[in-house]
N, CA, C and O atoms as CSV, one atom per row, in Angstrom:
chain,resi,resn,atom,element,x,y,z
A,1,UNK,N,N,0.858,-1.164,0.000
A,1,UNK,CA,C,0.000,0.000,0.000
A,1,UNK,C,C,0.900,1.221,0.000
A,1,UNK,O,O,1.951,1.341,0.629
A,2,UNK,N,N,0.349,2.079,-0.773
A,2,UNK,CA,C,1.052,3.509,-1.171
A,2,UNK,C,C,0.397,4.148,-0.405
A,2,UNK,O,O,-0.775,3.772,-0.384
A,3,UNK,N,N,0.724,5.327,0.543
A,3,UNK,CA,C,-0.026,6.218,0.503
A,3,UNK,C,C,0.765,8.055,0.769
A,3,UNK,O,O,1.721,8.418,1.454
A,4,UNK,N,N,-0.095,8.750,-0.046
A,4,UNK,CA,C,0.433,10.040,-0.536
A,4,UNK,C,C,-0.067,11.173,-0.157
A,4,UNK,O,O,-1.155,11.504,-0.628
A,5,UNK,N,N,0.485,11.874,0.610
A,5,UNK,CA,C,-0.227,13.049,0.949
A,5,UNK,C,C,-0.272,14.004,-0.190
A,5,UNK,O,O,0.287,13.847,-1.275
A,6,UNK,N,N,-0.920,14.900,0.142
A,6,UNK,CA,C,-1.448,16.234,-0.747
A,6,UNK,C,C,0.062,17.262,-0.941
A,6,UNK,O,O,0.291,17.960,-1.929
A,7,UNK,N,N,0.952,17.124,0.262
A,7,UNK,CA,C,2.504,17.910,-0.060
A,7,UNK,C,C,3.501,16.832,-0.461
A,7,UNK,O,O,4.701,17.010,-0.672
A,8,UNK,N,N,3.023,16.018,-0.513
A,8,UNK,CA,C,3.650,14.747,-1.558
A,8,UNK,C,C,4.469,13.874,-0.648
A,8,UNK,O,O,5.043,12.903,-1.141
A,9,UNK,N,N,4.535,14.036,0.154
A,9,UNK,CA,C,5.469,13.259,1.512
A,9,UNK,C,C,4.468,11.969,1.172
A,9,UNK,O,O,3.320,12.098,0.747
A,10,UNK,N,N,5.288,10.395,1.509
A,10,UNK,CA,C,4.620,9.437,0.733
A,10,UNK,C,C,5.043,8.254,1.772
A,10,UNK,O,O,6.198,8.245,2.199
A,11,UNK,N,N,4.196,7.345,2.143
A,11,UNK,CA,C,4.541,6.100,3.193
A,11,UNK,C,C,4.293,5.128,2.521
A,11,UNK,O,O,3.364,5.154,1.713
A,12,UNK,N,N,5.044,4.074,2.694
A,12,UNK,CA,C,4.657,2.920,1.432
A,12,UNK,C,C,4.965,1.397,2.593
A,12,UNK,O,O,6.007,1.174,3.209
A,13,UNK,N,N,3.868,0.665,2.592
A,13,UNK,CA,C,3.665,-0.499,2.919
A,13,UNK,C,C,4.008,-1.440,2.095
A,13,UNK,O,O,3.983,-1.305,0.872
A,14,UNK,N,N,4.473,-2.811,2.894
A,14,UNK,CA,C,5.131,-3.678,1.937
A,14,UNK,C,C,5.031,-5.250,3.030
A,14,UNK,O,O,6.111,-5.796,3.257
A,15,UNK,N,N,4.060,-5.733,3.493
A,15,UNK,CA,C,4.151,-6.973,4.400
A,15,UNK,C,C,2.684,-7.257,4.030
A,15,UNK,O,O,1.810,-6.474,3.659
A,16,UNK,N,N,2.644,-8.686,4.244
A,16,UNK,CA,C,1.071,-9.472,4.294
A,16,UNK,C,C,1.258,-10.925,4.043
A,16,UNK,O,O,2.327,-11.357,3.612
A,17,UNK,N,N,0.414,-11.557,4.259
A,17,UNK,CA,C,0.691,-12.884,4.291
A,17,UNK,C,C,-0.482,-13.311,3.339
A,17,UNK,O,O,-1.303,-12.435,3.068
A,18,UNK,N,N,-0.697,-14.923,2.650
A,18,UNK,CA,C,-1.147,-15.320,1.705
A,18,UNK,C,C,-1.335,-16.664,1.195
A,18,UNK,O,O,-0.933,-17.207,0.166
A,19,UNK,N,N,-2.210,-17.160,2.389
A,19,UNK,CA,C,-2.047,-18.827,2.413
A,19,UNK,C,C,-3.781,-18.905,2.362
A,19,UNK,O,O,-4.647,-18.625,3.191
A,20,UNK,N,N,-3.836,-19.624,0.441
A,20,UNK,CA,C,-5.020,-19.443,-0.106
A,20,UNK,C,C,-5.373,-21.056,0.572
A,20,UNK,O,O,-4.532,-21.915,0.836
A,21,UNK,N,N,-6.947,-21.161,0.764
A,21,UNK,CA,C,-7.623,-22.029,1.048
A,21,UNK,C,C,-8.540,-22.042,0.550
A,21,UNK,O,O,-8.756,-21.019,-0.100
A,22,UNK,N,N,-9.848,-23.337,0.501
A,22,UNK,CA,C,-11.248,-23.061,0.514
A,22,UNK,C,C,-11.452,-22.245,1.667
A,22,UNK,O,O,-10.765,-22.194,2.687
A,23,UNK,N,N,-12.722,-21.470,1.303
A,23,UNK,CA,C,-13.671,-20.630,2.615
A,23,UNK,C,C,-14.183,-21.689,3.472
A,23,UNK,O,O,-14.145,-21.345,4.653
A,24,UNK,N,N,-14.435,-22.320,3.372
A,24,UNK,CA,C,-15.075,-23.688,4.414
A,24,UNK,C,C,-13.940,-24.273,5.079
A,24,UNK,O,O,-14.137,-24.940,6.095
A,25,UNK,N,N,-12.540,-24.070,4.541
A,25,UNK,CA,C,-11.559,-24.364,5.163
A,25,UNK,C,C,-10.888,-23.511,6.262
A,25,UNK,O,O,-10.387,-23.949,7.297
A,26,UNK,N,N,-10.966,-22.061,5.821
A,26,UNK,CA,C,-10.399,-20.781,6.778
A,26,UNK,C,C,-11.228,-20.614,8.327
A,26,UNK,O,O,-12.384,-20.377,8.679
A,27,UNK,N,N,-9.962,-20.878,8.977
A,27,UNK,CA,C,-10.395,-21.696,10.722
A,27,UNK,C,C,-10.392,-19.705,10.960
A,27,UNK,O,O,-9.844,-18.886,10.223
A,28,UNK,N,N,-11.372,-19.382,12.498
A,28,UNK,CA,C,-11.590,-18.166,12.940
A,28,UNK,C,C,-10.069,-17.111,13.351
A,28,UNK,O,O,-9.821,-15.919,13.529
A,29,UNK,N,N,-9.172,-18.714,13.352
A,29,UNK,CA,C,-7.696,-18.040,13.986
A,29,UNK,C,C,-6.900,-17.719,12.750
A,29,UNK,O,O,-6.394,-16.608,12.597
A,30,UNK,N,N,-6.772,-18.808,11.759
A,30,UNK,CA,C,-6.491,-18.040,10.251
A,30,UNK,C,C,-6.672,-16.986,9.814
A,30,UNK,O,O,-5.786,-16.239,9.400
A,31,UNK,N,N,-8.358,-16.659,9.848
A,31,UNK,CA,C,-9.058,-15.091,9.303
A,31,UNK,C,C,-8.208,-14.081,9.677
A,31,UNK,O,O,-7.685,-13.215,8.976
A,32,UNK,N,N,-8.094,-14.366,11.334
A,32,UNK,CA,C,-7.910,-13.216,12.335
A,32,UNK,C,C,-6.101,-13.250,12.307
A,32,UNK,O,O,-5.361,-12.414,12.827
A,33,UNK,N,N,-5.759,-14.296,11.653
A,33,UNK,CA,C,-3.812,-13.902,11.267
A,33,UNK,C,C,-4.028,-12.941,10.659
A,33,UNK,O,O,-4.022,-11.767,11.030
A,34,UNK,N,N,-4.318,-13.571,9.269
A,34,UNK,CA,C,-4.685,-12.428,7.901
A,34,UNK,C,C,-5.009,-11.105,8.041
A,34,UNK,O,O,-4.454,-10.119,7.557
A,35,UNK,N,N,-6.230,-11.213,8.950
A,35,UNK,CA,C,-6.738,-9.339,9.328
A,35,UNK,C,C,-5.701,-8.709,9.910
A,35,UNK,O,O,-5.280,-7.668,9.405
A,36,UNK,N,N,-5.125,-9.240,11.069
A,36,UNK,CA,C,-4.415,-8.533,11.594
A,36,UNK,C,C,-3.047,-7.922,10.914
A,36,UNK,O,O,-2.672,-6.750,10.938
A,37,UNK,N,N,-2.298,-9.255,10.192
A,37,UNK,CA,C,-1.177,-8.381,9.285
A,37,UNK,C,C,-1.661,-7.785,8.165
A,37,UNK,O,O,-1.076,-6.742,7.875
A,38,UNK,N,N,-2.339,-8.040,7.610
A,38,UNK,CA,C,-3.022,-7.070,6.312
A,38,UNK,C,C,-3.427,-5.926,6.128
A,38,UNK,O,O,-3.073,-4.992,5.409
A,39,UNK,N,N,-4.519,-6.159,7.140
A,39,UNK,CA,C,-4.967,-4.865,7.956
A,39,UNK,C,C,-4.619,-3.941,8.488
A,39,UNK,O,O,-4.195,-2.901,7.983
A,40,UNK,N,N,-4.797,-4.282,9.907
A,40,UNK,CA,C,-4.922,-3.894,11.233
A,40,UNK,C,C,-2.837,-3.577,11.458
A,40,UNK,O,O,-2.250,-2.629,11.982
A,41,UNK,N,N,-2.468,-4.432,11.009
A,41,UNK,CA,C,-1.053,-3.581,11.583
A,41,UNK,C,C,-0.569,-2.270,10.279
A,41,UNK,O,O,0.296,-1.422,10.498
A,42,UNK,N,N,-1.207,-2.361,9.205
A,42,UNK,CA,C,-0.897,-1.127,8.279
A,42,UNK,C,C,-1.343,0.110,8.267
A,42,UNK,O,O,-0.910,1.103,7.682
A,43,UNK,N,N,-2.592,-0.089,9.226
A,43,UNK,CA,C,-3.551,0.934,10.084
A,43,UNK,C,C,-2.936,1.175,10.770
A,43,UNK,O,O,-2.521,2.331,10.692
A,44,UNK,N,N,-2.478,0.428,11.782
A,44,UNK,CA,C,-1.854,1.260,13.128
A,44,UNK,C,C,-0.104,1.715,12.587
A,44,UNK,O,O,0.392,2.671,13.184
A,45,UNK,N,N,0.412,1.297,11.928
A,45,UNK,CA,C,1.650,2.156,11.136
A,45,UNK,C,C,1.273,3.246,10.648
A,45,UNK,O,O,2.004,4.234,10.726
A,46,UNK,N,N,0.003,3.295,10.019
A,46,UNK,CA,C,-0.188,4.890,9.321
A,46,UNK,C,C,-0.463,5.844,10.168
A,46,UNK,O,O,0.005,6.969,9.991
A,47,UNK,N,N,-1.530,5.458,11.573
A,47,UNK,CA,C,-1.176,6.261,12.502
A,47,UNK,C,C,-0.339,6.658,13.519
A,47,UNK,O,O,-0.851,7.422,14.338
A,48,UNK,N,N,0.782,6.353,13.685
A,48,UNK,CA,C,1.883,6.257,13.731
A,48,UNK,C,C,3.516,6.544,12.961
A,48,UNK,O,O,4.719,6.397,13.180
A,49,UNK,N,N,2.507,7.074,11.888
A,49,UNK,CA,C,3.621,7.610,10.881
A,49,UNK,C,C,4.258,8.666,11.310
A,49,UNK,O,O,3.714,9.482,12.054
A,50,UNK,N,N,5.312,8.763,10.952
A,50,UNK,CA,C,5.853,10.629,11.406
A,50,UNK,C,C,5.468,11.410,10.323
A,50,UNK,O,O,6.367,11.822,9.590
A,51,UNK,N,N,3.788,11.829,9.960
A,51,UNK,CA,C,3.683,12.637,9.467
A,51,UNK,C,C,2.894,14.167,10.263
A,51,UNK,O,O,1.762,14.169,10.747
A,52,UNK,N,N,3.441,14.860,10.236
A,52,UNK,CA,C,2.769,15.718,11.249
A,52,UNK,C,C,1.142,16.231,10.969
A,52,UNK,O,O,0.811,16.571,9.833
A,53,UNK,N,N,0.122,16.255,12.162
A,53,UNK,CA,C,-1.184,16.507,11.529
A,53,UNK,C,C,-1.282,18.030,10.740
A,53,UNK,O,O,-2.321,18.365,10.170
């Protein structure tokens, strides 16, 4: 994930994980790997960025 501010200062994401299954196969603790590095930790890096508000 790219992301670009409006004065062009720019943070760029680069982690996730990717272990394809059937849906009838993906256990509640799998989902919740996935969300969390995909997600949820690229969220909390962006707020956490040193970009000033």
């Amino acid at each position: 994930m790219l992301v670009v501010r409006s004065d062009g200062r720019a943070l760029f994401f680069n982690a996730g994980i990717f272990r394809p299954a059937p849906v009838s196969e993906v256990t509640e603790e799998s989902f919740d790997e996935h969300a969390d590095l995909n997600f949820k930790d690229q969220y909390v890096t962006l707020q956490k960025a040193p970009f000033p508000s």
